[in-house]
py3Dmol code that shows the C-alpha trace and the ligand (Angstrom):
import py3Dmol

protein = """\
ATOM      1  CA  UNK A   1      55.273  -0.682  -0.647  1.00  0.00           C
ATOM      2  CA  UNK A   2      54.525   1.322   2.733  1.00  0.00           C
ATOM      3  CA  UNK A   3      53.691  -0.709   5.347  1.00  0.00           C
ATOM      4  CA  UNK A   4      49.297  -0.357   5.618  1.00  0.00           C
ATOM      5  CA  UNK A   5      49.020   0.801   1.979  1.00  0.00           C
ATOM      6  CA  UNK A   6      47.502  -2.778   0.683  1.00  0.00           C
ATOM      7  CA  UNK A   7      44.408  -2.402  -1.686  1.00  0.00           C
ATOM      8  CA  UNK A   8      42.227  -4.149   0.475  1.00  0.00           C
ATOM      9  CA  UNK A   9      41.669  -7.302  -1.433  1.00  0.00           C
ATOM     10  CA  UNK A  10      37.663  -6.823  -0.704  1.00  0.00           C
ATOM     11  CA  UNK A  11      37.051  -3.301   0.371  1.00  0.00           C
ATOM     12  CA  UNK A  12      34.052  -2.002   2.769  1.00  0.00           C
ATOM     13  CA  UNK A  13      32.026  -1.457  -0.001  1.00  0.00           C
ATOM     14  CA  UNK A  14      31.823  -4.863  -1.714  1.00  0.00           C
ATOM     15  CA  UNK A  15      31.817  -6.452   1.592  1.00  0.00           C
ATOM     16  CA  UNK A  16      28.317  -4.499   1.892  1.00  0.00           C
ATOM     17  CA  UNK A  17      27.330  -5.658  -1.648  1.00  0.00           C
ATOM     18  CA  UNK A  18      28.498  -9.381  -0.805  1.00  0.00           C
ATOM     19  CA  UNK A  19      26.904  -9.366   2.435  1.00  0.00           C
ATOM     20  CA  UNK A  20      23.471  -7.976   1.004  1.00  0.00           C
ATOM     21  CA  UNK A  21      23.401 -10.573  -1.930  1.00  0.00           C
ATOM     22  CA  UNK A  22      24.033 -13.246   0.743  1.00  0.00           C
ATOM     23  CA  UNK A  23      20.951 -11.811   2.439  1.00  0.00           C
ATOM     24  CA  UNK A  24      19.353 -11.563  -0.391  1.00  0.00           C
ATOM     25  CA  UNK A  25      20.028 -15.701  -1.791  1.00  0.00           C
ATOM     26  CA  UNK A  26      18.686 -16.820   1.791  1.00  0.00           C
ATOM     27  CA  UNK A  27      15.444 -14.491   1.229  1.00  0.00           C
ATOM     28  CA  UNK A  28      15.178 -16.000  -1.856  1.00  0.00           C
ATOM     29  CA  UNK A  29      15.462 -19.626  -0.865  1.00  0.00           C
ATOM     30  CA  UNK A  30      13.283 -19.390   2.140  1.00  0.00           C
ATOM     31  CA  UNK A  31      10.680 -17.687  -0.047  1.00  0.00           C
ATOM     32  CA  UNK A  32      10.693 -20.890  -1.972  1.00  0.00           C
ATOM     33  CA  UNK A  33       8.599 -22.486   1.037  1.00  0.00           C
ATOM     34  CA  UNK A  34       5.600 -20.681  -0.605  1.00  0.00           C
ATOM     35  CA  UNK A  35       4.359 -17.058  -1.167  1.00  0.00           C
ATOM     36  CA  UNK A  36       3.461 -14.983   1.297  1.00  0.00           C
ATOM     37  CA  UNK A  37      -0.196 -14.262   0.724  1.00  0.00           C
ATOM     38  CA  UNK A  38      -0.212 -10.991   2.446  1.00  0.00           C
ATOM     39  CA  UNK A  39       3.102  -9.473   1.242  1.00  0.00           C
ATOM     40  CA  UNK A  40       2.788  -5.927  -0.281  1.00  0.00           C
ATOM     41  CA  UNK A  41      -0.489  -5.808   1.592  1.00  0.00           C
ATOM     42  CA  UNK A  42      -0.083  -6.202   5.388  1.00  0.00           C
ATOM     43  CA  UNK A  43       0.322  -3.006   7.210  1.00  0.00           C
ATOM     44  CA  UNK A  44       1.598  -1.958  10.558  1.00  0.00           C
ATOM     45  CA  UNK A  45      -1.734  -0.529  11.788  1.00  0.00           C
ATOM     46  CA  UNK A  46       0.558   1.006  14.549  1.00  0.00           C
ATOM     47  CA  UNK A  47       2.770   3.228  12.255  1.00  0.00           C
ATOM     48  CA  UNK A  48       1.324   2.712   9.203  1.00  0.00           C
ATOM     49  CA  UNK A  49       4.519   1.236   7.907  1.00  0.00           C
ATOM     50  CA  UNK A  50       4.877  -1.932   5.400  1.00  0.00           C
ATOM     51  CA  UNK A  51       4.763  -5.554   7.416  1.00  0.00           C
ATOM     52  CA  UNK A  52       7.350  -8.326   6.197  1.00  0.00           C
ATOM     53  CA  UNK A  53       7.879 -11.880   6.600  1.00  0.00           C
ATOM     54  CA  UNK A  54      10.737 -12.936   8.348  1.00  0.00           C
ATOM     55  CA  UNK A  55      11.763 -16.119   9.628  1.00  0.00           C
ATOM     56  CA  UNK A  56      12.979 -15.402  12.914  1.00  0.00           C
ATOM     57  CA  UNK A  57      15.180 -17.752  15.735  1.00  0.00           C
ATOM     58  CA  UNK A  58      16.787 -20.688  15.359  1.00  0.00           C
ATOM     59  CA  UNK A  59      15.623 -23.897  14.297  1.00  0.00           C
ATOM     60  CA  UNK A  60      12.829 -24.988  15.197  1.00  0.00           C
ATOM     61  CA  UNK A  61      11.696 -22.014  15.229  1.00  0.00           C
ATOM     62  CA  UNK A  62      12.455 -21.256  11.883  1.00  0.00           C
ATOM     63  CA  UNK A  63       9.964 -23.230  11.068  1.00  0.00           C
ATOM     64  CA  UNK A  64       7.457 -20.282  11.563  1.00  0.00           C
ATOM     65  CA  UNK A  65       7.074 -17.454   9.523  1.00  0.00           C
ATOM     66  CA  UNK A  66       5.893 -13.922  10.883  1.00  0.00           C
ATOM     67  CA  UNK A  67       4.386 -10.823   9.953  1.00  0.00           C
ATOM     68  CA  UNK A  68       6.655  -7.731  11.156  1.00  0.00           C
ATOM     69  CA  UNK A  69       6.738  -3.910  11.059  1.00  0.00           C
ATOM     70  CA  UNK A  70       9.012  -2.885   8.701  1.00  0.00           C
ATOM     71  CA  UNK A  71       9.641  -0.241  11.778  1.00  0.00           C
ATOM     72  CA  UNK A  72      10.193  -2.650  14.192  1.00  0.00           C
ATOM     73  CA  UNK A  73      12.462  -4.862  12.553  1.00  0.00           C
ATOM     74  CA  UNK A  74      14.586  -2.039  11.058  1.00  0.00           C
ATOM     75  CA  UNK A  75      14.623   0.202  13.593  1.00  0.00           C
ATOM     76  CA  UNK A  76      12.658  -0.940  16.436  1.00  0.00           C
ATOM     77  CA  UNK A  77      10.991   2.509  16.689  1.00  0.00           C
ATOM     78  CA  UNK A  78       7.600   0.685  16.941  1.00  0.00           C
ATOM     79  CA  UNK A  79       6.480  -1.863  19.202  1.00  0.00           C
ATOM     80  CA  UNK A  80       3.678  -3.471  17.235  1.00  0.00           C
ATOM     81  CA  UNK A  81       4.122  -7.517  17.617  1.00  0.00           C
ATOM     82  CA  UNK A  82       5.415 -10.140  15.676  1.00  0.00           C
ATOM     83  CA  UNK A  83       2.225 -12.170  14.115  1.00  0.00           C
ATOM     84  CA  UNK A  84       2.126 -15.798  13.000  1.00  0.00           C
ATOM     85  CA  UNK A  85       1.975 -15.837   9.260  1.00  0.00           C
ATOM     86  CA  UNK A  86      -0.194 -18.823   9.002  1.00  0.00           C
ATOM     87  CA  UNK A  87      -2.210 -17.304  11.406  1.00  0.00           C
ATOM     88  CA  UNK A  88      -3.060 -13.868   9.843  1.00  0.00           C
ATOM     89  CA  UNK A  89      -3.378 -15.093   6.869  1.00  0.00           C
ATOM     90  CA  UNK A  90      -6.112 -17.675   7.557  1.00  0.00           C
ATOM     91  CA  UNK A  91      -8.030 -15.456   9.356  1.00  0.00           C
ATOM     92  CA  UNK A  92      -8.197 -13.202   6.458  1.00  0.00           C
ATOM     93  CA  UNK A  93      -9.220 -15.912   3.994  1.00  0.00           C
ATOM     94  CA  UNK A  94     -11.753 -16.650   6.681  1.00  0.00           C
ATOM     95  CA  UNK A  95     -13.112 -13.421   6.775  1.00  0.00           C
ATOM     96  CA  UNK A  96     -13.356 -13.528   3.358  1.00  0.00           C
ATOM     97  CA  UNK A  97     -15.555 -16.573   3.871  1.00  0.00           C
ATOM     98  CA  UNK A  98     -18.057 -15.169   6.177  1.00  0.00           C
ATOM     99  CA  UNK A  99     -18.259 -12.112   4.754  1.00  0.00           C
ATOM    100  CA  UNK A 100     -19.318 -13.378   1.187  1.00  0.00           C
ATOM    101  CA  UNK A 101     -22.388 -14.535   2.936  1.00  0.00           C
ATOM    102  CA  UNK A 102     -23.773 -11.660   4.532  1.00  0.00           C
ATOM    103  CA  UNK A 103     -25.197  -9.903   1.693  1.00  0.00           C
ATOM    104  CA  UNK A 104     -27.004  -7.839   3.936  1.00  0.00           C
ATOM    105  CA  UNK A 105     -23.694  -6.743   5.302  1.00  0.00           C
ATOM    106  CA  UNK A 106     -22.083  -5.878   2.200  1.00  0.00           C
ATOM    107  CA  UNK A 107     -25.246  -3.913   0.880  1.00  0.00           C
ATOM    108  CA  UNK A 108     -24.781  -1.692   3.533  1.00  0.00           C
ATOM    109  CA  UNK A 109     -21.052  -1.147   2.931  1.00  0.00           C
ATOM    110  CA  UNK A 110     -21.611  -0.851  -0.573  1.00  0.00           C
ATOM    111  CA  UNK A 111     -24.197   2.064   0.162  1.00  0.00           C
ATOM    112  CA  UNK A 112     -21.940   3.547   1.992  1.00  0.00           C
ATOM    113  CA  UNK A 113     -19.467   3.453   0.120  1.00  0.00           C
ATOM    114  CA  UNK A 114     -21.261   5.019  -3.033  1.00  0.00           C
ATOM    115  CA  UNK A 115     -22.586   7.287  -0.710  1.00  0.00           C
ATOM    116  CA  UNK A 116     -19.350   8.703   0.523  1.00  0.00           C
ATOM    117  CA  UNK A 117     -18.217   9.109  -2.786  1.00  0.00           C
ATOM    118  CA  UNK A 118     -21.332  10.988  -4.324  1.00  0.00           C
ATOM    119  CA  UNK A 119     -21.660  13.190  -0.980  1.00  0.00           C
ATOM    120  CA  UNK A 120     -18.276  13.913   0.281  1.00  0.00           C
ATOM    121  CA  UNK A 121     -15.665  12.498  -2.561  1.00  0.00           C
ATOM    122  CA  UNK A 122     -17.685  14.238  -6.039  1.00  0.00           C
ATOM    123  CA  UNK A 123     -17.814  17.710  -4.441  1.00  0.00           C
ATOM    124  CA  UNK A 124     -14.166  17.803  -2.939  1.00  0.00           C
ATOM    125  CA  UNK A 125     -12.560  17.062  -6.386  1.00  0.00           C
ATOM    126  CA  UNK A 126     -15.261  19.488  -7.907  1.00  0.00           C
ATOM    127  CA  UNK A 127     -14.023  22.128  -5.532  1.00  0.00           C
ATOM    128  CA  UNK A 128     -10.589  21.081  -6.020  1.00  0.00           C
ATOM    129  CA  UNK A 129     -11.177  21.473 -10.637  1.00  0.00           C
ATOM    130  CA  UNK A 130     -12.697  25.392  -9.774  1.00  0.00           C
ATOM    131  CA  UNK A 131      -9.960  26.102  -7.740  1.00  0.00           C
ATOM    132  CA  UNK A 132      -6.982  25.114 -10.488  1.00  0.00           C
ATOM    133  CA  UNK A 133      -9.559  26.417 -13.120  1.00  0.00           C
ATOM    134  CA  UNK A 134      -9.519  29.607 -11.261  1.00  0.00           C
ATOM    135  CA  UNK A 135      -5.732  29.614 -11.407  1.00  0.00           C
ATOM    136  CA  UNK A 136      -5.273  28.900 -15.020  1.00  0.00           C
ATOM    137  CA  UNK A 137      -7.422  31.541 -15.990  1.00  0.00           C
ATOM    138  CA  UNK A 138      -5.230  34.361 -13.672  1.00  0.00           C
ATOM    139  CA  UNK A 139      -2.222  32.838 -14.800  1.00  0.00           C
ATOM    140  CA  UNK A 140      -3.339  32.934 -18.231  1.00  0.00           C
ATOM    141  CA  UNK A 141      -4.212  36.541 -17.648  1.00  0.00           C
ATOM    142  CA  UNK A 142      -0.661  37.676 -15.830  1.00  0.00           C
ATOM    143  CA  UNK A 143       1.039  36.069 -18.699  1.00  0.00           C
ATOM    144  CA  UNK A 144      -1.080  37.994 -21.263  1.00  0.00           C
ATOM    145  CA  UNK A 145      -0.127  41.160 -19.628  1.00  0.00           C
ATOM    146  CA  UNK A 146       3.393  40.220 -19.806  1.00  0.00           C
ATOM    147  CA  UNK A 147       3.021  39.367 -23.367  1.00  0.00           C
ATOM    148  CA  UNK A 148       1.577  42.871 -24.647  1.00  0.00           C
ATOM    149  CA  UNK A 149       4.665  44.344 -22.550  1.00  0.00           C
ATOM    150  CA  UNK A 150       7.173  42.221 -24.769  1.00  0.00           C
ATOM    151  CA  UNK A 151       5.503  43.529 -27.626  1.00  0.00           C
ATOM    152  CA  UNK A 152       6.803  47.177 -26.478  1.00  0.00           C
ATOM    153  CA  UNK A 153       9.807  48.436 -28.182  1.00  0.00           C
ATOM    154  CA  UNK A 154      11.258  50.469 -25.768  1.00  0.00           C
ATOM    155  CA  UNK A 155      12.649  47.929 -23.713  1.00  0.00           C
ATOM    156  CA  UNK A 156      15.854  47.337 -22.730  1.00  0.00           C
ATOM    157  CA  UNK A 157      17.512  44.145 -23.249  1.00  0.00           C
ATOM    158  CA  UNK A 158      17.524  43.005 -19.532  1.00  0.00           C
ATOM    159  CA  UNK A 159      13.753  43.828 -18.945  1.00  0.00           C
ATOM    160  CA  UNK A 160      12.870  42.116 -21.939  1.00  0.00           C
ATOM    161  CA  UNK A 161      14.992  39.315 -20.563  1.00  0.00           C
ATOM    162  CA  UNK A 162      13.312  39.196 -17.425  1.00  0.00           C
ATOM    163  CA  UNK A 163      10.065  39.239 -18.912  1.00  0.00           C
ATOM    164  CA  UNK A 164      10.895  36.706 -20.905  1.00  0.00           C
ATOM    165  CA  UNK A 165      11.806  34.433 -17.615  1.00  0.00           C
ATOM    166  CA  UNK A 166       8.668  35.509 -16.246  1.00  0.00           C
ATOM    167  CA  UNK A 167       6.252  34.422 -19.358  1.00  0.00           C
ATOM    168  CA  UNK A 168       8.427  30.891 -19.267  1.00  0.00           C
ATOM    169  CA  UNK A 169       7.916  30.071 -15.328  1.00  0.00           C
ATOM    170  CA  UNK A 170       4.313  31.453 -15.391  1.00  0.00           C
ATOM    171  CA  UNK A 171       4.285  28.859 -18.913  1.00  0.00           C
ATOM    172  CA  UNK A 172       5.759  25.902 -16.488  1.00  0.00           C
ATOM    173  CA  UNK A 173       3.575  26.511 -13.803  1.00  0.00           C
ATOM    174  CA  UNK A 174       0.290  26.241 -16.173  1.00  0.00           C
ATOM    175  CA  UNK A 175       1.500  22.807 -17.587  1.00  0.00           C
ATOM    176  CA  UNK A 176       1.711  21.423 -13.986  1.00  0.00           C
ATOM    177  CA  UNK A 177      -1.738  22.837 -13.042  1.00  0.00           C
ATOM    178  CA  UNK A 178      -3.131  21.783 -16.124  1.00  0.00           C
ATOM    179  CA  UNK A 179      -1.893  17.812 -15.511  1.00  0.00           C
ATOM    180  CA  UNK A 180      -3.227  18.236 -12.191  1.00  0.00           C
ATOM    181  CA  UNK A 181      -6.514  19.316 -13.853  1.00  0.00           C
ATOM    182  CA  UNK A 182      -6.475  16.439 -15.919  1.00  0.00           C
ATOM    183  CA  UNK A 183      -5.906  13.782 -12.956  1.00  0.00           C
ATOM    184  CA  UNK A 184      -8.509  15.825 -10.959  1.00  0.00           C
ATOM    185  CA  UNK A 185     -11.375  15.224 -14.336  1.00  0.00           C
ATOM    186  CA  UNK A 186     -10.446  11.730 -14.484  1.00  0.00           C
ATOM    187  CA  UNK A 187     -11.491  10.555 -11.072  1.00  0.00           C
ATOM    188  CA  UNK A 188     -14.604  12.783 -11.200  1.00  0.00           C
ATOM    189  CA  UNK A 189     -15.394  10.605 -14.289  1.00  0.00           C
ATOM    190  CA  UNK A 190     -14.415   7.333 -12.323  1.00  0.00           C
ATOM    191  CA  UNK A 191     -16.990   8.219  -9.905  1.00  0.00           C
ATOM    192  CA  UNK A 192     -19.501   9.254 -12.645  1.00  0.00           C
ATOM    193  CA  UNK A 193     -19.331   5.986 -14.331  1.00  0.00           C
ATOM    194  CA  UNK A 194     -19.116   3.782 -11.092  1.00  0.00           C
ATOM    195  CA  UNK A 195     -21.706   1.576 -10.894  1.00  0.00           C
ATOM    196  CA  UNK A 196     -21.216  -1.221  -7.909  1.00  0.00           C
ATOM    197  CA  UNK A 197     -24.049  -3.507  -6.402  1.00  0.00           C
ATOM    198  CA  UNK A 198     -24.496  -5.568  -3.751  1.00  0.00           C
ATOM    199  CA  UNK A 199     -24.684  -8.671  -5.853  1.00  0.00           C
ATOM    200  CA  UNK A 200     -21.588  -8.125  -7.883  1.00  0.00           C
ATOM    201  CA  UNK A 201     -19.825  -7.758  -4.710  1.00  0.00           C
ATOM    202  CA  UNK A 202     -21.300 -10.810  -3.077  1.00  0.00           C
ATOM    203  CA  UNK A 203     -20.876 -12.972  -6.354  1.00  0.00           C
ATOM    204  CA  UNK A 204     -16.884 -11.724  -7.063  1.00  0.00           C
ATOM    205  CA  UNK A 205     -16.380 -12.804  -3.281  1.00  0.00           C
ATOM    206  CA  UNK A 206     -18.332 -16.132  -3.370  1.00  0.00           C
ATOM    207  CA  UNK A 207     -16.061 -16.731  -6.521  1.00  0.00           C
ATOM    208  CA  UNK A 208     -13.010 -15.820  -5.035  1.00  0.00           C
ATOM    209  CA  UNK A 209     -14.338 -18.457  -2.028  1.00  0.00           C
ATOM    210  CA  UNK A 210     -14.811 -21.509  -4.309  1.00  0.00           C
ATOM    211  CA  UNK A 211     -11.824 -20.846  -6.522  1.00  0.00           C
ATOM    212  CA  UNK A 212      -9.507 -20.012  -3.608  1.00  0.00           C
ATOM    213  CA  UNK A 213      -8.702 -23.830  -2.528  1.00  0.00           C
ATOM    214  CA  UNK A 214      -8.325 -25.774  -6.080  1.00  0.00           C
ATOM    215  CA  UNK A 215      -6.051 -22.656  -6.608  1.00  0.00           C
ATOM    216  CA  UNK A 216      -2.197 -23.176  -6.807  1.00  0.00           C
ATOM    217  CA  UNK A 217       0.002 -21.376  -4.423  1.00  0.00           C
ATOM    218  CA  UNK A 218       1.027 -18.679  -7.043  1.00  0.00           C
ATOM    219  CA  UNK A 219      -2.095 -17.894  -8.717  1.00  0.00           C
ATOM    220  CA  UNK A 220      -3.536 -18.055  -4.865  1.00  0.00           C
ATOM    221  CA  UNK A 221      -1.328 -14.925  -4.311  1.00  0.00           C
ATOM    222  CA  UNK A 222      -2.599 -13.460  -7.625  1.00  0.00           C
ATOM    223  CA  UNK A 223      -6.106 -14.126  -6.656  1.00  0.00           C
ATOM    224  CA  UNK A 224      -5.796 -12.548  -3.296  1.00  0.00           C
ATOM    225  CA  UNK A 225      -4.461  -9.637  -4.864  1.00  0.00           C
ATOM    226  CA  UNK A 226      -6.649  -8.889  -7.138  1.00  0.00           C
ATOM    227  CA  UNK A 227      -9.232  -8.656  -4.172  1.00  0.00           C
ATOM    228  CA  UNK A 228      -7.213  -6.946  -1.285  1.00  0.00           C
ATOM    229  CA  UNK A 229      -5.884  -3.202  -1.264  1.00  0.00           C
ATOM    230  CA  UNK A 230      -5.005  -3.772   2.283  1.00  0.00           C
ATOM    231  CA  UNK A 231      -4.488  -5.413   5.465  1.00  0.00           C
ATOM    232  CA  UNK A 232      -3.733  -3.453   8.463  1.00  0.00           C
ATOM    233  CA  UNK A 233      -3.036  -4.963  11.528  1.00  0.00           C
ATOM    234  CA  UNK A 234      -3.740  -3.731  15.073  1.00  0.00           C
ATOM    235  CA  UNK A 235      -2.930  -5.436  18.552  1.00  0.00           C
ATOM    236  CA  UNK A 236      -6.228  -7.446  18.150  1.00  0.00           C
ATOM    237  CA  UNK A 237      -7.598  -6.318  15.038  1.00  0.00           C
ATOM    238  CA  UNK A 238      -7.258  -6.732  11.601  1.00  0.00           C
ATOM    239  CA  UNK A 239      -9.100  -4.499   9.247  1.00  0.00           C
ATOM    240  CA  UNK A 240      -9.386  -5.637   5.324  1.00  0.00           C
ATOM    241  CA  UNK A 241      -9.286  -3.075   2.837  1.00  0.00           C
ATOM    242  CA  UNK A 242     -10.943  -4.445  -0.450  1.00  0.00           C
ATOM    243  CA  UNK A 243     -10.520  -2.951  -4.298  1.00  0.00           C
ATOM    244  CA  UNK A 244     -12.671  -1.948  -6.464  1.00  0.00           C
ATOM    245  CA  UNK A 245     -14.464  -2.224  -7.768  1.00  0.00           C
ATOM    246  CA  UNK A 246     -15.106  -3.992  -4.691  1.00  0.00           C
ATOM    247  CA  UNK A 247     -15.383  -1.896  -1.719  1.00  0.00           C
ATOM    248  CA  UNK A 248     -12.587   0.105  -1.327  1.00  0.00           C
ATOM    249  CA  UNK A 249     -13.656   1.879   2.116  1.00  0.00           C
ATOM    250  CA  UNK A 250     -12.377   0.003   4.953  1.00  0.00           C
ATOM    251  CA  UNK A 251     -14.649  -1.922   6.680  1.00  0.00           C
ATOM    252  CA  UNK A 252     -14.889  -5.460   7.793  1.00  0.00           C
ATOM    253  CA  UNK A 253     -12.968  -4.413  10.797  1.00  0.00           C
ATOM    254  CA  UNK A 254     -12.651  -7.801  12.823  1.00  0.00           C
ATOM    255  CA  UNK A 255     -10.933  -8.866  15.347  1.00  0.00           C
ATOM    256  CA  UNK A 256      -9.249 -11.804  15.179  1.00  0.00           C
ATOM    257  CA  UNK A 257      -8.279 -14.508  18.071  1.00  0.00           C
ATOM    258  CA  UNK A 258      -5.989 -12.829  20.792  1.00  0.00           C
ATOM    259  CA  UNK A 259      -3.836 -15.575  20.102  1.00  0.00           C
ATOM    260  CA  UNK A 260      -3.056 -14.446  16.314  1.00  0.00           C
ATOM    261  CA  UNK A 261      -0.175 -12.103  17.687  1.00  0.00           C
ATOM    262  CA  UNK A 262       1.728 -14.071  20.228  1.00  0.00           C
ATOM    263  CA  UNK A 263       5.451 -12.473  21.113  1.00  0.00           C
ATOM    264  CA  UNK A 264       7.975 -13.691  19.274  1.00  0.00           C
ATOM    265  CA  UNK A 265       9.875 -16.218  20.976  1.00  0.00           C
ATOM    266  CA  UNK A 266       6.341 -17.575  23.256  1.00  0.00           C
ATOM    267  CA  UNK A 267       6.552 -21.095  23.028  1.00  0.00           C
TER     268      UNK A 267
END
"""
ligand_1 = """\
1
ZN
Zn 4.743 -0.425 13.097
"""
view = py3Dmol.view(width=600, height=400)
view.addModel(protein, "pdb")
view.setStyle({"model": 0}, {"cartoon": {"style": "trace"}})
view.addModel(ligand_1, "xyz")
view.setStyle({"model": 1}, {"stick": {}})
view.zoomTo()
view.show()
């Protein structure tokens, strides 16, 4: 055998896949210290882009768990900072807290909320159902045309072809606009047969308040899903972003203490 010519025992490749399963195993392991409560919903509210927890330094360090930009870590193309895990997360669950109190608060939310989707929401989807309406029907009109034309018999083979292509891409194009349509009816309905109070609102967040603590860590993650859409994070700021049929707006902007996003490696 030519000198160089070895099969690599491990090529590039593998060596990738090894290294990434490695990765992988210690993500897994550390991830046994507990879920991350805000995983899938913290945001970068500098670039929009999906925050992690990583474990970052050496020991002791290690020992805290932060809240990064997917940006920054991968790429450092944003400069948003690192946030204590333990940290952001409390403050959420605290906002939570105070917020399940202030029924006035979330009476005016709600309002708005149902207001914004009666006054601005209802007639931009309405607009948006004429509009493919108004398609459908020209489309079905063109293709009607088309249609009596077929039904000539002094075509030749390649205009009948061609017309033929035509009828089946104007036939595609319907059955996009008319899924469209349907998605379009459906949240018109959804806001039709939306019906959320202040009192629900305050009640499902009271609950989620005295559940929250008796709760183990797993169904704790659960819980805070089912109540949390979002959480983007600012420099000082972290805005909540409930579900519905809780408030889905975002409000309950609030900052949190400066010291919730320390630098990295600050002792
Ligand atoms: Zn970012």
């Amino acid at each position: 055998m030519a000198k160089g010519t070895h099969e690599p025992i491990i090529d590039k490749q593998d060596f990738d896949c090894v290294q990434k399963t490695l990765h992988q195993r210690n993500h897994k392991t550390r991830q046994l210290r507990g879920p991350n409560y805000l995983t899938g919903l913290a945001r970068c509210g500098k670039c929009g882009a999906p925050m992690h927890v990583t474990y970052p330094g050496i020991e002791p360090k290690t020992k805290f768990k932060y809240y990064v930009c997917n940006n920054r870590y991968n790429f450092k193309s944003c400069d948003q900072d690192y946030i204590r895990a333990n940290i952001l997360e409390t403050s959420v669950i605290k906002k939570i807290e105070k917020l399940s109190s202030r029924k006035d608060v979330i009476s005016s939310l709600v309002k708005d909320y149902v207001d914004h989707n009666h006054n601005t929401l209802l007639p931009e989807l309405e607009q948006k159902r004429k509009a493919i309406l108004k398609e459908l029907e020209s489309l079905g009109t063109e293709k009607e045309k088309l249609s009596k034309w077929l039904l000539r018999n002094d075509l030749t083979p390649q205009t009948a072809n061609y017309l033929n292509s035509q009828v089946d891409g104007f036939s595609e194009k319907e059955g996009k606009l008319q899924e469209r349509l349907w998605e379009i009816e459906d949240q018109i309905n959804a806001v039709h047969v939306m019906n959320y109070n202040a009192k629900e609102v305050c009640d499902q967040l009271k609950e989620f308040v005295l559940t929250f603590p008796g709760l183990q860590e797993g169904e704790r993650k659960l819980l805070i899903d089912s109540l949390i859409k979002k959480v983007e994070v600012k420099k000082k700021e972290v805005t909540l972003y409930l579900k519905p049929p809780l408030v889905s707006l975002g409000f309950l902007s609030t900052s949190i203490a400066p010291r919730g996003i320390e630098p990295l490696f600050e002792e």
